[in-house]
N, C-alpha and C positions, 0 to 999 in steps of 0.2 A: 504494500500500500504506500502511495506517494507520502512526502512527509506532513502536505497540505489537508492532505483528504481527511482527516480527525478532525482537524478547524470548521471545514464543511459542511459536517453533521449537523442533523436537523437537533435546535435545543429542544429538552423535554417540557421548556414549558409553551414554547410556540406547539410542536407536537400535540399536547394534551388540550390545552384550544382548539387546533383545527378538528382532533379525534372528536371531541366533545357536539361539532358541529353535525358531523359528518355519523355520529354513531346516533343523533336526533332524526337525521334522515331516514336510517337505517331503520326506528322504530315506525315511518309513516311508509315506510315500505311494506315494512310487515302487515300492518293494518291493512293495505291493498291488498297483498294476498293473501290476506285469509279471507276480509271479504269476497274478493274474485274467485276464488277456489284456484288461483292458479299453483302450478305443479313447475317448481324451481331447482334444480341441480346446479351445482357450484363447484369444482375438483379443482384442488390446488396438487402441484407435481413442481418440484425441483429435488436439487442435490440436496443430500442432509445437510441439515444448518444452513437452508434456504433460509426459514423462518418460514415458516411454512404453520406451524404449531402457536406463536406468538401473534401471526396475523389473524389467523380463525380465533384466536384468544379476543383479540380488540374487536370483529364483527358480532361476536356471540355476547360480549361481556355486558349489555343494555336491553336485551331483547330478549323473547318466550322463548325458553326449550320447546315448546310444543309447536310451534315454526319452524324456527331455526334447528334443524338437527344436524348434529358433529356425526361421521359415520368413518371410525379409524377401523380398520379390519385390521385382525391379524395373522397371520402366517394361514393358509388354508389348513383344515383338517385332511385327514385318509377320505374319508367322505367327500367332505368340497372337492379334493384335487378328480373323484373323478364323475364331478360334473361339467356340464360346460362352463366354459370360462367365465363367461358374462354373467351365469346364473347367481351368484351368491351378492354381486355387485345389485344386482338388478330387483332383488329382493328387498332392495333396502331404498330402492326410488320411491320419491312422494307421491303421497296424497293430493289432494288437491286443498291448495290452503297451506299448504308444506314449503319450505325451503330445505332443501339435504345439501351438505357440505360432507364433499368427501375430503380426508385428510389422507391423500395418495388415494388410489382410483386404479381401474383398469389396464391402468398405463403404466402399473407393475409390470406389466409380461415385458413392456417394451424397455424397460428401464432395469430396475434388480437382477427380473429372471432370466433376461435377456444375457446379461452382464456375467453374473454369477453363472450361468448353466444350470440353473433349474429351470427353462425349458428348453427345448430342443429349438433347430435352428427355425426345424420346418412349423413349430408351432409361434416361432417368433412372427414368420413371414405370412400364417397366414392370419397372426393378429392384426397384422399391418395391412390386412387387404381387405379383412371383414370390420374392422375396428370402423372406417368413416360409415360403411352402410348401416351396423347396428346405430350408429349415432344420427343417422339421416331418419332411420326408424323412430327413435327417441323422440327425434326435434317433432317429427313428422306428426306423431303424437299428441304434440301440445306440452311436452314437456321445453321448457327455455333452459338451455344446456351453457353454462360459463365455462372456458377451461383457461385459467391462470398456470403458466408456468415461475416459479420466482428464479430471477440469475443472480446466485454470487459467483465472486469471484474465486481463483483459486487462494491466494494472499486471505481475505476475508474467513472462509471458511476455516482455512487452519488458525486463524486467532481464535475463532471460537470454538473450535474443537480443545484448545489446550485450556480455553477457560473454564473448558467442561470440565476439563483433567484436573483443573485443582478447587473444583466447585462444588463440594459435596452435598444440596440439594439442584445441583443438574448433572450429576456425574451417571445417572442414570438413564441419559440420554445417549450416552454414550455405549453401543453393542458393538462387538466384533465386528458386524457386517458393515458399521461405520466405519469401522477402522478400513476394512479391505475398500470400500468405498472411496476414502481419502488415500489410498495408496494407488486406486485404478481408478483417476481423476480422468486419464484421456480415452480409456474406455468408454465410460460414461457418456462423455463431451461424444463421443463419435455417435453410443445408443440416443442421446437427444439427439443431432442433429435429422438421422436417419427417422426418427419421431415424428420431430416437426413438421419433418419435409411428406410423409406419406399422410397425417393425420388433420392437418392443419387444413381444412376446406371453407368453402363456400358458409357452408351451414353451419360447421362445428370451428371455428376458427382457434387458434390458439393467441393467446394475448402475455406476450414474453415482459414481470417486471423488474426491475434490477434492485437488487436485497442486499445490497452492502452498507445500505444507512437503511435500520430495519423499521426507525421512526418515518421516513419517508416512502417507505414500500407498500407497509400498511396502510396509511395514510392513499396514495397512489391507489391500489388494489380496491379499497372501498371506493375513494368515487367514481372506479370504472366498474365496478357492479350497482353501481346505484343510475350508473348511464347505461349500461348492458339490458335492467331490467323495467321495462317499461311501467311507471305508477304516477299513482297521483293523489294527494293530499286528502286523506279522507275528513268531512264536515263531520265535529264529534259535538253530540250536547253535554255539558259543561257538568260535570257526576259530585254531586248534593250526599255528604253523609246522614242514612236515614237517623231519626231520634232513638235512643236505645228506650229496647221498652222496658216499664220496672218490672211487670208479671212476675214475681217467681222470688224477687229481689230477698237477695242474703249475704253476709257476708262469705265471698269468696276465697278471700286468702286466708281466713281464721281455718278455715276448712285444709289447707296446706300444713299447718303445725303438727311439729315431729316429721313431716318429711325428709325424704331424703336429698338434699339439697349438695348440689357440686360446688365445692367448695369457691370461694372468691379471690383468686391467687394475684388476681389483677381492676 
């Protein structure tokens, strides 16, 4: 990293201003669709320590879990591995009224398994050739498909990979498969490019943003979903807390004594 680019970084309190604007919008989003029933998919893909996990932190941290769904899959089972691909992904697509964020997405086979050899060449090539039609089917659907890739750097990634190393509640971000991942850096770089180039269409486009100031990415990444997904301000009547009624009136907390009570440490 140049010696300037530190200075450049976005400050956290400008940051936390614009998040603040911008995670307002994000709730009159929501409001649209759920009124609308509309049916939203979101997959964010890059390199570990993209920031990838930080930015679905800042979209999700103001809004309904019952909207906004996080959908991190892990490793397939003996089972999943022998369904079809897309099955276990597909399973987890919205409702209507729904927004689903995948955190990594389908675009494992093209990326990990591709890399690693847990799948074969022929099942890499012909994820690359079915991967836009099922996505054509998706959009075709009614479902609004975002796909974000985030770009860091090489320089980038290995700062935070060592902050990991000596960060003991993030040192758990850190797995083996990181490790082999930051030592086949230009592997990777080759399975995105071959990605991009076959998957990135018409209908399903991909939208490349650069994650080396993570305060500006995220920042970045929301207002291009909030421009990706078409809504509009929903007219709300103004919510009156009703009078509590006494019916029944006693005291309540006398009825708590001798509880068991967690202690006051702070």
């Amino acid at each position: 990293m140049a010696k300037g680019a530190a200075a450049e970084r976005m400050k956290r309190k400008d940051y936390e201003k614009e998040l603040e604007k911008l995670q307002v919008e994000l709730c009159h989003l929501q409001d649209y669709v759920r009124e609308n029933k509309l049916r939203v998919i979101i997959l964010f893909e890059g390199r570990d320590a993209a920031g990838k996990g930080g930015t679905i932190k800042a979209i999700t941290e103001k809004v309904s879990p019952r909207v906004f769904r996080v959908v991190a899959l892990p490793a397939p089972s003996d089972r999943e591995k022998t369904q079809l691909f897309f099955q276990r992904y597909m399973e987890r697509f919205p409702a209507g009224g729904e927004i689903v964020i995948f955190d990594r997405s389908w675009y494992n086979r093209a990326g990990v398994e591709y890399v690693m050899g847990f799948c074969t060449p022929a099942d890499h090539q012909r994820f690359l050739t079915l991967c836009p039609q099922m996505e054509k089917y998706v959009i075709d659907g009614g479902i609004i498909l975002v796909k974000i890739w985030l770009e860091v750097g090489m320089d980038e990634q290995e700062r935070r990979f060592k902050a990991r190393i000596d960060d003991p509640v993030r040192q758990w971000k850190l797995s083996p498969m990181d490790l082999e991942s930051f030592r086949r850096w230009y592997d990777y770089s080759r399975a995105r490019d071959l990605m991009l180039k076959k998957t990135s269409t018409k209908d399903a486009p991909w939208s490349i943003v650069r994650s080396d100031d993570k305060r500006k990415a995220r920042l970045n990444c929301i207002a291009h979903i909030l421009g990706a997904i078409p809504y509009k301000r929903i007219k709300k009547d103004k919510i009156k807390l009703p009078k509590r009624a006494d019916k029944g009136r006693y005291n309540d907390q006398a009825s708590l004594k001798g509880m068991n009570f967690v202690a006051e440490r702070y």
